[in-house]
C-alpha positions as CSV (number, residue, x, y, z in Angstrom):
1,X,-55.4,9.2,47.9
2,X,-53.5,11.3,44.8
3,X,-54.6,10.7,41.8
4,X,-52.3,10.1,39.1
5,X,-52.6,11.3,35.4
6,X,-52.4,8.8,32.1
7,X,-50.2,10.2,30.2
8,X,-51.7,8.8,26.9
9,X,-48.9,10.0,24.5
10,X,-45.8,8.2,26.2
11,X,-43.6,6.5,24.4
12,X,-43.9,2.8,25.2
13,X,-39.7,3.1,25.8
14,X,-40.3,4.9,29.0
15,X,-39.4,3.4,31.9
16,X,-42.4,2.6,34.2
17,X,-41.9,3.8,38.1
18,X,-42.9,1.2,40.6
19,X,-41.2,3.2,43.7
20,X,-42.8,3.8,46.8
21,X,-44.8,0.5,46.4
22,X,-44.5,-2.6,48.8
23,X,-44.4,-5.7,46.2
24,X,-41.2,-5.9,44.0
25,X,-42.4,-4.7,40.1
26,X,-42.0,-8.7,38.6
27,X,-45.1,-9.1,41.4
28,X,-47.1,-5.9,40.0
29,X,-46.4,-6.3,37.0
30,X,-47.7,-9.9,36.8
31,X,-50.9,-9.2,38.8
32,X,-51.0,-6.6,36.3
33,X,-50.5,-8.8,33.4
34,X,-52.7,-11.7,34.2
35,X,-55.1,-9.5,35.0
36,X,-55.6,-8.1,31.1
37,X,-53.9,-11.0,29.2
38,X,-56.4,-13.6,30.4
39,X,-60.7,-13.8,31.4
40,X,-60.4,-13.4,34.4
41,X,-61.7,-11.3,37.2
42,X,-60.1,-9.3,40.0
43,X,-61.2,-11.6,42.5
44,X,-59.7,-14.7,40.4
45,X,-56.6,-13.0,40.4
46,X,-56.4,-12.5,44.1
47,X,-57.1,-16.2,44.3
48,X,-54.7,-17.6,42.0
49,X,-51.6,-15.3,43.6
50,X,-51.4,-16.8,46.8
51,X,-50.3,-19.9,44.6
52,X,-47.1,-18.0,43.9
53,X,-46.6,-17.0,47.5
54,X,-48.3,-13.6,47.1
55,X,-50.9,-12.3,49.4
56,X,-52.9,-8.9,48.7
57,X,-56.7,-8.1,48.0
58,X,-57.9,-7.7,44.7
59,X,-58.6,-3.7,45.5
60,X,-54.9,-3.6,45.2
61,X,-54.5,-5.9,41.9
62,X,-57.4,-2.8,40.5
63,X,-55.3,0.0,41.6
64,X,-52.4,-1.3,39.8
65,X,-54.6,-1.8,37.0
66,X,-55.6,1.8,36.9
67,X,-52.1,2.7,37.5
68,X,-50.0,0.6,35.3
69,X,-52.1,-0.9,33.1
70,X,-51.8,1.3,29.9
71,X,-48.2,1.5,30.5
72,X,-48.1,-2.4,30.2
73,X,-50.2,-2.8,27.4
74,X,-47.9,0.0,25.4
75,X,-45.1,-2.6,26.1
76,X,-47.1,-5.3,25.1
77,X,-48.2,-4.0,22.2
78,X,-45.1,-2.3,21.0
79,X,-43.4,-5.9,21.2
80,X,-45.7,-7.5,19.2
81,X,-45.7,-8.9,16.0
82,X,-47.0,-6.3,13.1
83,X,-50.1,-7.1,11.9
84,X,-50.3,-6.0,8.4
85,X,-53.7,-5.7,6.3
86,X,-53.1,-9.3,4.3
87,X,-54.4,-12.6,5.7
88,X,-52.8,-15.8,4.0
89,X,-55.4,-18.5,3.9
90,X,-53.7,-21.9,3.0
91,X,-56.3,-24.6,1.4
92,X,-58.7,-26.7,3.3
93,X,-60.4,-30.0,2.5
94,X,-62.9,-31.2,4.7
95,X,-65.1,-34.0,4.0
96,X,-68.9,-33.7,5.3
97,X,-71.3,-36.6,4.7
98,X,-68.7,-37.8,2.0
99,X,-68.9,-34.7,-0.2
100,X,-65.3,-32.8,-0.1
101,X,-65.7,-28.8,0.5
């Protein structure tokens, strides 16, 4: 098995390459992607896949993981919303033993 090196300073515009794998990249990149974005484990993954018609062992969703997860999560990221350093609090009224707070 080769190992592959993160390239940790890639711009999140480069274009990941998925060749010489079996699965189409929508099918890694989903494994991929619902295996960060959500609480679940490996093993929940490899269960809720063969939902979508996709068979393979979670061993394979964590080797993607290692492979193409920080390239995902640049894309993620870099498509998100800024998050600046001001919060906007709008008012609340709640009532608690018929006091308002």
């Amino acid at each position: 098995m080769k190992r592959t090196t993160l390239q940790h300073d890639a711009p999140a515009t480069d274009a990941i390459s998925y060749a010489g794998y079996r699965f189409p990249p929508e099918v890694i990149g989903y494994a991929v992607w619902l295996y960060y974005r959500s609480p679940l484990r490996l093993r929940m993954v490899e269960e809720l896949l063969p939902a979508r018609g996709i068979e393979l062992t979670y061993e394979t969703i964590r080797r993607w993981s290692v492979r193409f997860g920080l390239g995902i999560a640049r894309r993620i990221r870099s498509t998100a919303l800024a998050r600046g350093d001001r919060w906007h609090l709008d008012e609340v009224v709640v009532t608690l033993n018929g006091r308002r707070h």
